[in-house]
C-alpha positions, -999 to 999 in steps of 0.1 A, spaced: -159 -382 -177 -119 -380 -172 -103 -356 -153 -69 -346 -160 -41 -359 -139 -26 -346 -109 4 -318 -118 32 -341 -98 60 -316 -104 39 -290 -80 53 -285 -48 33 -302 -21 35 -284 17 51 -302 37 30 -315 69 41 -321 104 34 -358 98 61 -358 72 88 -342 94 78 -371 120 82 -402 97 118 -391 86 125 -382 116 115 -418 134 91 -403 158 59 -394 164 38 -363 158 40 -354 190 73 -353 196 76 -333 163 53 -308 181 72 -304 211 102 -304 201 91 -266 183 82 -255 220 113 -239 239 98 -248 274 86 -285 261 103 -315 281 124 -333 252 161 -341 250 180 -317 235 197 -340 209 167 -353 202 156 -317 197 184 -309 175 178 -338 153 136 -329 145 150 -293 145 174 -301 113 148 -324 95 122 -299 99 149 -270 83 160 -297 55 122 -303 45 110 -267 46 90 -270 76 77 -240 95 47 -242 121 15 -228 117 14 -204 142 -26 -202 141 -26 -240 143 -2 -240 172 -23 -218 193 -54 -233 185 -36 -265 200 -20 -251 230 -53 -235 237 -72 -268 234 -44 -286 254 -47 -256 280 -82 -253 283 -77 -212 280 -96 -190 254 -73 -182 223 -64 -151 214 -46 -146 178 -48 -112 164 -27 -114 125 -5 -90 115 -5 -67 85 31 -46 80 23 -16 67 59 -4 48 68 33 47 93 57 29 112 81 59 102 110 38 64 103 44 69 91 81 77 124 91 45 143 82 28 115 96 36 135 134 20 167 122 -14 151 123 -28 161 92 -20 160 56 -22 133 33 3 106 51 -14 114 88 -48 103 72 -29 67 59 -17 62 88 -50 67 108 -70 53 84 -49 18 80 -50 17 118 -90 20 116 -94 -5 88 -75 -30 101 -94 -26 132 -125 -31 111 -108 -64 99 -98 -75 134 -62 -70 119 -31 -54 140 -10 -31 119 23 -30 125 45 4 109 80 -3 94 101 22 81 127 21 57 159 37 68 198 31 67 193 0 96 156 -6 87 170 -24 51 150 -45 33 169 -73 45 166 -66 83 129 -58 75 125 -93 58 134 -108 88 116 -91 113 83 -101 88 94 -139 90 102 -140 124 68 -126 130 51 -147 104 36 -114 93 24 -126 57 2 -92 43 20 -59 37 9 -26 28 35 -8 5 30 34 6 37 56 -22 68 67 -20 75 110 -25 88 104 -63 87 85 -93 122 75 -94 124 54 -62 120 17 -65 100 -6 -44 126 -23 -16 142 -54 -27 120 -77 -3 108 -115 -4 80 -104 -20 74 -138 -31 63 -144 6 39 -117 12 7 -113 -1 13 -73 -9 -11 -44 -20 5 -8 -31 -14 25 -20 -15 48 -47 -1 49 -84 37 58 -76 53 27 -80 46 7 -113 68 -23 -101 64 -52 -91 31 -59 -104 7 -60 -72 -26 -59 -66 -33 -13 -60 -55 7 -45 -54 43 -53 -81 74 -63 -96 73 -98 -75 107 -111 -91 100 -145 -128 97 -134 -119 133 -112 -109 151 -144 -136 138 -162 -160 155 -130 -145 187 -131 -147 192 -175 -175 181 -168 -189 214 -149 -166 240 -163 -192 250 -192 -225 245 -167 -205 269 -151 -200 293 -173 -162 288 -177 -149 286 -209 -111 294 -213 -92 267 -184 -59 261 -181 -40 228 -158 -13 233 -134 1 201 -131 38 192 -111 57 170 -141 66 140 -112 25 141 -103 17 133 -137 42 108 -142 29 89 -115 -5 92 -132 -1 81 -164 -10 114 -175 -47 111 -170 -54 148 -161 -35 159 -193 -55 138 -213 -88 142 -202 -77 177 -206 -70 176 -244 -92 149 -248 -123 181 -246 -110 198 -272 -87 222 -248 -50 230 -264 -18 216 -251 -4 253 -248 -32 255 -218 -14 234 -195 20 245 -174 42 215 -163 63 223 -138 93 205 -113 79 223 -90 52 245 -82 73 278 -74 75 295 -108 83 329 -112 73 327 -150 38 316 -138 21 345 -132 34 361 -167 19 329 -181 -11 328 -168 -17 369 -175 -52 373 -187 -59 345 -206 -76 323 -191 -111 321 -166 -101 294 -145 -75 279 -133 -75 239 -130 -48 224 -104 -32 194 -98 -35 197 -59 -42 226 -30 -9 245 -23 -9 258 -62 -33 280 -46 -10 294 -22 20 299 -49 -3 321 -81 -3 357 -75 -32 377 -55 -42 391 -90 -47 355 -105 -66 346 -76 -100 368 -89 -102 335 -117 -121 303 -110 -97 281 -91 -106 243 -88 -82 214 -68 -80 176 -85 -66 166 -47 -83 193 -24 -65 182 14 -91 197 37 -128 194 24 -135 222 49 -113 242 36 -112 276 10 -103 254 -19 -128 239 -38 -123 210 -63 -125 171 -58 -122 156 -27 -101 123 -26 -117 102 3 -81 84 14 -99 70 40 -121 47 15 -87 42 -7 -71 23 25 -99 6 39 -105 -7 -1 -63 -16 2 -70 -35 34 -101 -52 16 -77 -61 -13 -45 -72 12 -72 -97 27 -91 -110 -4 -50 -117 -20 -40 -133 11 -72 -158 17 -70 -166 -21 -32 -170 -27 -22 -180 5 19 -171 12 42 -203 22 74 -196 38 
């Protein structure tokens, strides 16, 4: 049986073996001449240096402490590095302590401990630019980032080397680049609630829904909505959830109200509040609100999963 021939126009890795034979030496030297405190002449060094750069060749750092450690006789200790990439807008509510971007950030801290993975937090600002931040990542050979969902639709993902990360999104904000996503099934939580309105005894809803939400969605909640036979003049899209037309809209015509996440709750007046009122994103599963409960913890330990699985199979090259 034939097997077809080799691809020769794919780009083979280039080995520290190859470095040495253009450069005249041998492997060793290549080796040492990548280690600052290493006893090698410094034109000499220079010259493996520049070869190295002209071939593309970067050191394994896993490979490099594996050897040092053998060399040494010392236990190794290599802990990889995921960057976890955040918008300034959600940094700051991660201080509070609670809320939706505290839980990220404690829960990609646990799951990467569950991994035996460090997580380092990088936040995009006015110095933080994607360049400077695509540095910093090479220069710590961090090669598995975790992108966070941004407050809004209309920002874009950050201009990065994505093309040397292995990269998983959190959440449904951002619909570019195409990366692997891990983010709460909004479709299988409308489908939940319709699906205990009538066991319920509930039979006129209406949706609340922010118009940047269910962008970000795809419009799931809307659909699943009509798709049970409820009419499109039941459901209020709003910029924002503060209304003063609201409560005039909501008047007496409906038995429950169906929301797109907690603080709607907050915003309808006390008179509204005697209908049925159910969350799609309820915050505080020990709270007043009742609804669906999105376990964020499970969505980032799945995004970790994900980030590892990408990285083992599609390994990134620098």
């Amino acid at each position: 049986m034939s097997s077809a021939p080799p691809n020769s126009s794919a780009k083979k890795a280039v080995s520290l073996r190859h470095v040495a034979e253009v450069a005249g030496v041998s492997r060793m030297t290549v080796s040492r001449a990548f280690k600052e405190d290493a006893s090698i002449k410094p034109e000499l060094r220079k010259k493996i240096l520049k070869v190295a750069k002209e071939l593309g060749y970067r050191p394994d750092t896993i490979v490099s402490e594996l050897m040092s450690g053998f060399a040494n006789r010392r236990p190794i200790h290599y802990q990889e590095t995921f960057a976890a990439i955040w918008w300034p807008e959600r940094w700051q509510k991660v201080d509070t302590g609670h809320g939706f971007d505290a839980d990220i950030y404690r829960e990609l801290i646990d799951g990467g401990q569950v991994h035996g993975r460090k997580i380092d937090h990088f936040v995009l600002s006015k110095e933080m630019t994607p360049r400077v931040l695509s540095r910093i990542l090479k220069a710590r050979n961090i090669q598995g980032a975790l992108l966070t969902p941004p407050i809004s639709i209309e920002i874009e993902a950050p201009k990065l080397a994505w093309d040397t990360l292995s990269t998983v999104m959190i959440g449904s904000s951002l619909r570019e680049p195409k990366f692997h996503r891990a983010q709460a099934s909004h479709c299988d939580a409308m489908v939940q609630v319709m699906e205990t309105l009538k066991p319920r005894g509930y039979k006129r809803p209406c949706l609340l829904l922010r118009s940047d939400v269910e962008k970000r969605m795809l419009c799931v909640y809307a659909a699943a909505f009509l798709a049970w036979g409820y009419p499109e003049k039941n459901i209020w899209h709003a910029r924002t959830p503060c209304s003063e037309d609201l409560g005039l809209w909501l008047g007496k015509n409906y038995d429950v109200i169906i929301s797109d996440w907690d603080p709607w709750y907050e915003l309808i007046d006390p008179a509204d509040k005697e209908y049925g009122f159910i969350s799609l994103a309820v915050r505080d599963k020990y709270g007043s609100v009742s609804g669906i409960y999105q376990n964020s913890y499970s969505m980032e330990k799945f995004a970790i999963d994900l980030l590892l699985l990408s990285h083992f199979a599609h390994p990134c090259h620098s």
